[in-house]
LUMPALUM-794496 format. One record per atom (N, C-alpha, C): residue number from 1; residue in one letter; atom name; x, y, z. Coordinates in steps of 0.1 Angstrom, whole numbers, plus 5000, padded with zeros to 4 digits. Layout:
LUMPALUM-794496
NUM  A  CA  X  Y  Z
...
END
This chain:
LUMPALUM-794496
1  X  N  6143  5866  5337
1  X  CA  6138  5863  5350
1  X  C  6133  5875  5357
2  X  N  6120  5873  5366
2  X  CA  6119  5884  5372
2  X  C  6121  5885  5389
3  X  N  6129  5875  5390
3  X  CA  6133  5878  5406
3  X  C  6142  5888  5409
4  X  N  6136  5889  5425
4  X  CA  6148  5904  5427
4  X  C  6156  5893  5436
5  X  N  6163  5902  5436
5  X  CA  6177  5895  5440
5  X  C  6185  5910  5455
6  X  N  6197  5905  5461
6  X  CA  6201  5924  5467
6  X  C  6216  5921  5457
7  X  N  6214  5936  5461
7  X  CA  6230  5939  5453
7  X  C  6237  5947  5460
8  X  N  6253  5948  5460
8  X  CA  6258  5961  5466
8  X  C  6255  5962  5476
9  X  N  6244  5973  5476
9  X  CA  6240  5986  5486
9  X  C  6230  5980  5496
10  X  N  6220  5964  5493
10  X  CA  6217  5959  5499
10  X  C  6204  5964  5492
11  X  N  6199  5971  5484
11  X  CA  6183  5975  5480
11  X  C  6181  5961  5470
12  X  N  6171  5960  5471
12  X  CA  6164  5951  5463
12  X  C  6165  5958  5451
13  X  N  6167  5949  5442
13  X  CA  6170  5947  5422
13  X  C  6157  5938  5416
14  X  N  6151  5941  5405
14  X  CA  6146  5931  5397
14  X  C  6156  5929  5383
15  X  N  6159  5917  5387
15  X  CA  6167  5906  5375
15  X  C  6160  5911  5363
16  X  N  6162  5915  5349
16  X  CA  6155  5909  5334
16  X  C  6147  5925  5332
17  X  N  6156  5937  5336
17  X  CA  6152  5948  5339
17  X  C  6158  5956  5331
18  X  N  6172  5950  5321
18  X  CA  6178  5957  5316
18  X  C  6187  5968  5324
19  X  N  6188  5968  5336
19  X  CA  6199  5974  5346
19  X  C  6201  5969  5361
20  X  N  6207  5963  5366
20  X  CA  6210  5957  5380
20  X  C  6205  5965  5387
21  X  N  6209  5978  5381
21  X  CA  6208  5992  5396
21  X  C  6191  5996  5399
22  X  N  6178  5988  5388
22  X  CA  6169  5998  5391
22  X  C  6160  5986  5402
23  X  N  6151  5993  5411
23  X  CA  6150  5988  5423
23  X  C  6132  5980  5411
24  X  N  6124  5973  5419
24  X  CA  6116  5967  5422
24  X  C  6100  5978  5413
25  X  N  6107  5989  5415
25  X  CA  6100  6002  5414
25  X  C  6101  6011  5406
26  X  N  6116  6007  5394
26  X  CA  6118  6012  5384
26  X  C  6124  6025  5386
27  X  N  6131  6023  5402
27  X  CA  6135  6034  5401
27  X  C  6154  6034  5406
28  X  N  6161  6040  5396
28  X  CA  6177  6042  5398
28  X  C  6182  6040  5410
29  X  N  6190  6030  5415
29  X  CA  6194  6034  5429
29  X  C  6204  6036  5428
30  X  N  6214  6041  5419
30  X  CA  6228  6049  5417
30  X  C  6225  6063  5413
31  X  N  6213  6070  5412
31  X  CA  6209  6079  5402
31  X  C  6219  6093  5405
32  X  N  6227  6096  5417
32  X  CA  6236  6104  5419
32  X  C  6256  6101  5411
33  X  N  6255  6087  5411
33  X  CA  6265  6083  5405
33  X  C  6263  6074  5395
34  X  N  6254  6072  5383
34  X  CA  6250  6066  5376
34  X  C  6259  6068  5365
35  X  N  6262  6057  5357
35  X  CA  6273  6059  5343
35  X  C  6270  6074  5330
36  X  N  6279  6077  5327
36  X  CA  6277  6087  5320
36  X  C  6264  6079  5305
37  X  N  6267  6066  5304
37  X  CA  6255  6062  5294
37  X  C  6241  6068  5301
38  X  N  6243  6064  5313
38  X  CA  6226  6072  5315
38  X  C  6221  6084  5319
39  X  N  6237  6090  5323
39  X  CA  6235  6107  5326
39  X  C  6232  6114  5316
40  X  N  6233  6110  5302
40  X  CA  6235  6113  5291
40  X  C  6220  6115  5283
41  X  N  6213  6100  5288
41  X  CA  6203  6098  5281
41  X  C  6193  6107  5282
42  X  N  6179  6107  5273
42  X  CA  6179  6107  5262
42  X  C  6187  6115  5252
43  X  N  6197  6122  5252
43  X  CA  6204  6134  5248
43  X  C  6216  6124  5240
44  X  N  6212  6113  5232
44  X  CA  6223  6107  5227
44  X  C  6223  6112  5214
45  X  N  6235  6112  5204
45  X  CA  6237  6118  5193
45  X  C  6226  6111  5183
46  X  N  6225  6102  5183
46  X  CA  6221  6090  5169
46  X  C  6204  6093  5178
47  X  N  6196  6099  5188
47  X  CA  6183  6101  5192
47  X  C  6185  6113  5188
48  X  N  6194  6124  5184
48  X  CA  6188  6136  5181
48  X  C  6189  6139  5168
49  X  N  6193  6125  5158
49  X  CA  6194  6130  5150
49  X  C  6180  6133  5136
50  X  N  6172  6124  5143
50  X  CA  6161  6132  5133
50  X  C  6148  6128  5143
51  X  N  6139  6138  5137
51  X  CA  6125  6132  5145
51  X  C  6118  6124  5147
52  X  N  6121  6113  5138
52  X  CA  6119  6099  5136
52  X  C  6123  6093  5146
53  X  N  6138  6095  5151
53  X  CA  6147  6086  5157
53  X  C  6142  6093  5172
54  X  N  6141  6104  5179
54  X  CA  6133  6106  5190
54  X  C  6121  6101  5190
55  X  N  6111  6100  5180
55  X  CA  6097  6094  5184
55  X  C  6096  6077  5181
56  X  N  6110  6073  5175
56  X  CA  6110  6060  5181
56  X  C  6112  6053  5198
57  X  N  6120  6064  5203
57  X  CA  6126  6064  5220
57  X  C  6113  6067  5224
58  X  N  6100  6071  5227
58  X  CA  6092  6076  5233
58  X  C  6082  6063  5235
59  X  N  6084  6063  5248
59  X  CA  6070  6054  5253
59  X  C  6062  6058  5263
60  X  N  6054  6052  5267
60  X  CA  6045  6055  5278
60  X  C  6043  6051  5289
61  X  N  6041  6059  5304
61  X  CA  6039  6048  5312
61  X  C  6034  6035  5314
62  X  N  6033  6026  5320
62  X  CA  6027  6016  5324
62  X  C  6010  6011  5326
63  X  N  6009  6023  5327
63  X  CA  5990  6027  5335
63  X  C  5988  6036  5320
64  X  N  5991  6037  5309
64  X  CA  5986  6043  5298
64  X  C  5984  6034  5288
65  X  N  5979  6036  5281
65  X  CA  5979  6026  5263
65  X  C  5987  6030  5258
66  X  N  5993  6025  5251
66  X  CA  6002  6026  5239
66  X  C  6014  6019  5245
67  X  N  6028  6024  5237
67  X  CA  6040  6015  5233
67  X  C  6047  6019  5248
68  X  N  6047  6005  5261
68  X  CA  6053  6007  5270
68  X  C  6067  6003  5271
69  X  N  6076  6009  5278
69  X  CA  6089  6004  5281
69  X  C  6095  5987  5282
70  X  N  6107  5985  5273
70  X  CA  6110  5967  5277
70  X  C  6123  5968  5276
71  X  N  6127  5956  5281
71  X  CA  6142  5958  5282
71  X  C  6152  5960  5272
72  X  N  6140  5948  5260
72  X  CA  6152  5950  5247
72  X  C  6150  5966  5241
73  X  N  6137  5969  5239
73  X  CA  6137  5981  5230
73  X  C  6141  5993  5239
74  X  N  6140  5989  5252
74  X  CA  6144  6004  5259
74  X  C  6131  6012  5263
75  X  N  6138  6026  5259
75  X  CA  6127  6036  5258
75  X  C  6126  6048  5266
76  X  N  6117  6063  5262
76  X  CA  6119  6073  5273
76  X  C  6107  6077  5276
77  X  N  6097  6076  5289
77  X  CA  6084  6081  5291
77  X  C  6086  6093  5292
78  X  N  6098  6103  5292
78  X  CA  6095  6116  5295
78  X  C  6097  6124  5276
79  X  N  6097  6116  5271
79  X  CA  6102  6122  5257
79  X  C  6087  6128  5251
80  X  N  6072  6118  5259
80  X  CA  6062  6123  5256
80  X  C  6052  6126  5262
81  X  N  6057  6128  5277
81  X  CA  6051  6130  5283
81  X  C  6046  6145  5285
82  X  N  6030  6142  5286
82  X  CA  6024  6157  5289
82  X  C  6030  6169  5294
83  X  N  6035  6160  5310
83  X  CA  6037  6168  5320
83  X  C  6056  6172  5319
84  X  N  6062  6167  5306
84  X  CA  6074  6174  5308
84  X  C  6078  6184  5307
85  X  N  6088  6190  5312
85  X  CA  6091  6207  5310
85  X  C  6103  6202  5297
86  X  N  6100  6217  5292
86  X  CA  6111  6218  5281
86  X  C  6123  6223  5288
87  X  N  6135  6214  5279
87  X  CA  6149  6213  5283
87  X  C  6156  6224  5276
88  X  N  6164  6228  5280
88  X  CA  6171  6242  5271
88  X  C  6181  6235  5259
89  X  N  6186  6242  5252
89  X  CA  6193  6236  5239
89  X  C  6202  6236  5242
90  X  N  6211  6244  5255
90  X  CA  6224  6246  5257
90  X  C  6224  6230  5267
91  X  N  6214  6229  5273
91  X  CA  6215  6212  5281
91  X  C  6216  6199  5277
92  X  N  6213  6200  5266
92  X  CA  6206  6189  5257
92  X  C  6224  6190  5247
93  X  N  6229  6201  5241
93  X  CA  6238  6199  5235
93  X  C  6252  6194  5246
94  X  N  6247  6200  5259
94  X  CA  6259  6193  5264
94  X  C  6263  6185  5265
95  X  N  6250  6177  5271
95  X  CA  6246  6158  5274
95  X  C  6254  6153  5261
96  X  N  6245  6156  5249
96  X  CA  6252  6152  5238
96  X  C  6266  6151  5234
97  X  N  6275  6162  5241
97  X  CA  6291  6162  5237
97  X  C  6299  6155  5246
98  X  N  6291  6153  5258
98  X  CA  6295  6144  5274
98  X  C  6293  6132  5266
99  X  N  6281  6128  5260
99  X  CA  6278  6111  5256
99  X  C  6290  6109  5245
100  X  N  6291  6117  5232
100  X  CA  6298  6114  5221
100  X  C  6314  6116  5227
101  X  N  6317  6127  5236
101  X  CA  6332  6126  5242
101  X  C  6338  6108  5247
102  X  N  6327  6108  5259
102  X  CA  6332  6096  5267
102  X  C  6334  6083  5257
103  X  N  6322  6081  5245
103  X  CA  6320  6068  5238
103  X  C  6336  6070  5230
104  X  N  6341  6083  5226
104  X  CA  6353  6082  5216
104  X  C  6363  6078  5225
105  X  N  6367  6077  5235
105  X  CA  6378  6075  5242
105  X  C  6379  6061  5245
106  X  N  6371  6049  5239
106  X  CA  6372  6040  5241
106  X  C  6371  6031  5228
107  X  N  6383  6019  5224
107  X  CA  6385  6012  5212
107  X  C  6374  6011  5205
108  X  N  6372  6009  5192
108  X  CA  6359  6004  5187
108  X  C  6348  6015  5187
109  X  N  6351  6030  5184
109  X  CA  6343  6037  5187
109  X  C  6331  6036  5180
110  X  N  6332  6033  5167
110  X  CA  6319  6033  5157
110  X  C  6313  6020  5159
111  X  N  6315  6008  5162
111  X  CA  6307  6000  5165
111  X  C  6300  6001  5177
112  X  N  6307  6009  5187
112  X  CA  6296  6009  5198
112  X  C  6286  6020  5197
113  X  N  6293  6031  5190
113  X  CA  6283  6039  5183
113  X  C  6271  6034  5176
114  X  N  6271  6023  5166
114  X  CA  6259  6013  5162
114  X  C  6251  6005  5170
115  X  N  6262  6003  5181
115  X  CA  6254  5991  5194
115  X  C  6250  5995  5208
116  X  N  6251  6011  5207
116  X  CA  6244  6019  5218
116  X  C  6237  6029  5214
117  X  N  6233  6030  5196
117  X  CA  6229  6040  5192
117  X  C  6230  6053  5197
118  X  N  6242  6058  5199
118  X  CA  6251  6067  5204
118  X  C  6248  6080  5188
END
């Protein structure tokens, strides 16, 4: 569905978005307290693990050609984007030990590790 709907905080949501929290506009409206799944992202262990698996995450804006964002496949517009700055390796390894810490503390670690490509 693509109705918005309000939630919570009272901002408008679009339903069928793959996240309640993102507004109409595709933009986070928890983005200060947002789950560590997405504080994390793109910096997940199973995306850094080879360059294949990062240039599968990379898509494009909306206003470009090529492979745009959806709910099922996901996706990161900043993975190839022109205009991104490079991330330092001490940031990117952190994200990474924040994502793989949090996912181990919870039953079933390797399956969700398969089903969040963690």
């Amino acid at each position: 569905s693509t109705s918005a709907n309000k939630r919570g905080s009272g901002e408008e949501v679009v339903e069928g978005r793959g996240c309640v929290f993102l507004s109409k506009e595709g933009q986070c409206g928890i983005y200060e307290a947002r789950p560590i799944q997405c504080s994390t992202y793109p910096w997940w262990p199973s995306l850094l693990e080879s360059e294949e698996a990062w240039q599968d995450e990379a898509v494009v804006p909306g206003d470009q050609e090529g492979e745009h964002w959806n709910e099922e496949d996901g996706g990161c517009e900043g993975i190839a984007h022109s205009a991104s700055e490079r991330v330092p390796s001490s940031v990117i390894d952190e994200r990474r030990q924040v994502a793989l810490d949090h996912w181990k503390r919870f039953p079933g670690f390797w399956i969700k590790r398969r089903t969040w490509r963690l």
